[in-house]
C-alpha positions as CSV (number, residue, x, y, z in Angstrom):
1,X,9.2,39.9,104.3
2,X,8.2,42.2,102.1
3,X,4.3,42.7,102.2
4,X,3.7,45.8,99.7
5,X,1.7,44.7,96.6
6,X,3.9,44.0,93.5
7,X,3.7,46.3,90.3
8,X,0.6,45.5,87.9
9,X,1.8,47.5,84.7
10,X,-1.9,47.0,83.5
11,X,-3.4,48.0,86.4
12,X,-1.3,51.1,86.8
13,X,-2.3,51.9,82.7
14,X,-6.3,51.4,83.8
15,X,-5.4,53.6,86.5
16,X,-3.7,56.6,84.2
17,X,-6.5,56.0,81.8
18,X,-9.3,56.6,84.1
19,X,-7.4,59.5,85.7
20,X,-6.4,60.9,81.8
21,X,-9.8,61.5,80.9
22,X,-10.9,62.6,84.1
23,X,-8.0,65.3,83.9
24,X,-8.9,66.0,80.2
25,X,-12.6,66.4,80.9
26,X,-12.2,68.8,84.5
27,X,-9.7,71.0,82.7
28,X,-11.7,71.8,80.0
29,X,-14.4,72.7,82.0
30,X,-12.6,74.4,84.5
31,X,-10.8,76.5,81.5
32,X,-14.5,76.8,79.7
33,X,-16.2,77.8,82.8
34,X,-14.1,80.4,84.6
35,X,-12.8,81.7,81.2
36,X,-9.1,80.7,81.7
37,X,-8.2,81.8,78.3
38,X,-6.7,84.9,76.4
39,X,-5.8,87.7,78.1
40,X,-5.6,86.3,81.9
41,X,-3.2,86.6,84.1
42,X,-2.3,84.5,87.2
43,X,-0.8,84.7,90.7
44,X,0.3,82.0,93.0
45,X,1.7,82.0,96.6
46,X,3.2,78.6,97.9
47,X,3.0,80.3,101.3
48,X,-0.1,80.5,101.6
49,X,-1.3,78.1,99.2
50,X,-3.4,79.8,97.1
51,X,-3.8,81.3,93.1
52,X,-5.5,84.1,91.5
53,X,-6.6,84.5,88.0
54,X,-7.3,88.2,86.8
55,X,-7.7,89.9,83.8
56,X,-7.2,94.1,83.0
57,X,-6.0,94.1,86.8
58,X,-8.9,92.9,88.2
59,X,-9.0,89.7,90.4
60,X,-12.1,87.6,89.5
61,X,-10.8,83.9,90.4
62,X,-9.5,82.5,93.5
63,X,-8.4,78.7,94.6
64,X,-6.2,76.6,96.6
65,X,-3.1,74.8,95.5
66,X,-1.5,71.8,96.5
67,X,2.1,71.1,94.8
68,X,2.5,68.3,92.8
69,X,6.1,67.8,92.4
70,X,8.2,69.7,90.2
71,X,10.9,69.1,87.2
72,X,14.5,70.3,87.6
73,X,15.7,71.2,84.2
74,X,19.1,71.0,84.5
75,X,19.1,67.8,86.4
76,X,16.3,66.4,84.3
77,X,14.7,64.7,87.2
78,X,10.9,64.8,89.0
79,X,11.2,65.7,92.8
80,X,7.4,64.9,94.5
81,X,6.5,67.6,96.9
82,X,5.9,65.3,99.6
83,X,9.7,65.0,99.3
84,X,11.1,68.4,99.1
85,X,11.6,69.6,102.5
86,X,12.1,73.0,101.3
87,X,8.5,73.6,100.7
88,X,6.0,75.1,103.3
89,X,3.6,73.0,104.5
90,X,0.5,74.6,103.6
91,X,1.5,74.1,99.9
92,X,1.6,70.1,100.2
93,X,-2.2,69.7,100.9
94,X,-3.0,66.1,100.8
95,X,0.1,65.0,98.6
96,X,0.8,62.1,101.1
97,X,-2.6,60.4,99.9
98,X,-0.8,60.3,96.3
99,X,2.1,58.0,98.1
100,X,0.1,56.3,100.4
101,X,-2.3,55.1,97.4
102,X,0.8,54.1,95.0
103,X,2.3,52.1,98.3
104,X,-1.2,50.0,98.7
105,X,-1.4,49.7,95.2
106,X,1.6,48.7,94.0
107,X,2.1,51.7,92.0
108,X,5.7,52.3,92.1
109,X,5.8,55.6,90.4
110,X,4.1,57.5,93.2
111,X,6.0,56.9,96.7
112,X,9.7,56.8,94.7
113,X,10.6,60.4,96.1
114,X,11.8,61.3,92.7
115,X,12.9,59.6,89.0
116,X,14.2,60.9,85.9
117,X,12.1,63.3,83.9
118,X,10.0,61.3,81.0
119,X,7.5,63.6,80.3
120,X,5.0,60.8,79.8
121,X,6.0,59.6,83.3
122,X,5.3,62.8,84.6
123,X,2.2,63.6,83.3
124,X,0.7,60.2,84.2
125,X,1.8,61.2,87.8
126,X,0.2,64.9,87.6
127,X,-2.7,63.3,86.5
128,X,-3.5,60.3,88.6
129,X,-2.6,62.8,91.6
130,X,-5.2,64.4,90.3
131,X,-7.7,61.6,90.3
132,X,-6.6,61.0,93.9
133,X,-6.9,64.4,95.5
134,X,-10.5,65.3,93.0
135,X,-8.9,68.4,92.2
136,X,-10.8,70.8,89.8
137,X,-7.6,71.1,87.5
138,X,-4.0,71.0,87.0
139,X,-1.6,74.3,86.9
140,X,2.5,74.3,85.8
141,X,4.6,77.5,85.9
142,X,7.8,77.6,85.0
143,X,11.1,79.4,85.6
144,X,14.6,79.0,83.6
145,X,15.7,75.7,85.9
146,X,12.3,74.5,87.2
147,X,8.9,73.6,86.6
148,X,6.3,73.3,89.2
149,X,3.5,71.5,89.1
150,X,-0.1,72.2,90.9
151,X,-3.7,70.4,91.5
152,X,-6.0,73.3,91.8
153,X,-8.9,73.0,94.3
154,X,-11.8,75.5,95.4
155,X,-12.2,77.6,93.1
156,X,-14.3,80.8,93.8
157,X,-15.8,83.3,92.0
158,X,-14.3,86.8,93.0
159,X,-17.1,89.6,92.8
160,X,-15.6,92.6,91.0
C-alpha cells in the first residue's frame, strides 16, 4: 500500500505562491542591501561551498551555497542536486529537506530526481527550495551546456 499523500495541484500553487513572494521580497533586499548591482563581480566554489561578491578587486561579500539542481541545455532536463552524485557534499547543504517536504506533502515535483526543463517548473522549484531551506537569496551561473542553480545563505559583510 501506498501511504505517501496524493498530489493537491492547489495546495502545491498556495505553496509556490507563498514561496514566490517570499523569493521576490528576500532578493530584493538582499540585492538592495549588499549592493548586488552594476559593476560586481562574483566567485563561487562548490568545494567548499561558498561565494564571494567583489567589486574593483576587492572582496566585500561572503556566503554559503547550497546547490539547487541544475538545467542541462542540451538535454533540456532539471537534475536536483540531491541527485547528482557528482557533486561534493559540502555543496548539497540541506537539499534533502526540499525532498523530504515534497514526499510528506505530496508535492511531486520535489523528490522526482529530475523532469524535463519548463522553466516555470523550475523556477517554482528554485523558489519553494527556497522557502524550505530560509535562504537569503537565489544565485544561477551559467556555462554553454549547464545552468546551476544556488540558495544563498550567511551572508557577511567583508571589511575592506
Amino acid at each position: 500500500m501506498d501511504d505517501r499523500p496524493n498530489h493537491d495541484h492547489s495546495a502545491w500553487e498556495e505553496v509556490v505562491l507563498a514561496a514566490r513572494e517570499r523569493a521576490r521580497t528576500r532578493q530584493a533586499v538582499m540585492i538592495e542591501r549588499f549592493g548586488l548591482s552594476g559593476d560586481v563581480r562574483y566567485e563561487w566554489s562548490m568545494d567548499d561551498a561558498r561565494i564571494t561578491w567583489s567589486r574593483a578587486g576587492k572582496v566585500f561579500l561572503a556566503g554559503r551555497l547550497t546547490v539547487i539542481g541544475s538545467v542541462s541545455i542540451p538535454r533540456q532536463s532539471w537534475l536536483w542536486s540531491w541527485a547528482n552524485e557528482s557533486l561534493p557534499p559540502a555543496a548539497l547543504g540541506e537539499i534533502e529537506r526540499v525532498r523530504r517536504f515534497g514526499e510528506e506533502n505530496g508535492h511531486p515535483v520535489l523528490p522526482w530526481p529530475g523532469f524535463d526543463y519548463h522553466p516555470e517548473l523550475v523556477a517554482e522549484a528554485r523558489m519553494v527550495a527556497a522557502s524550505v531551506l530560509d535562504a537569503e537569496g537565489l544565485w544561477a551561473d551559467s556555462t554553454d551546456d549547464v545552468q546551476l542553480h544556488f540558495l544563498v545563505h550567511d551572508l557577511d559583510p567583508v571589511a575592506g
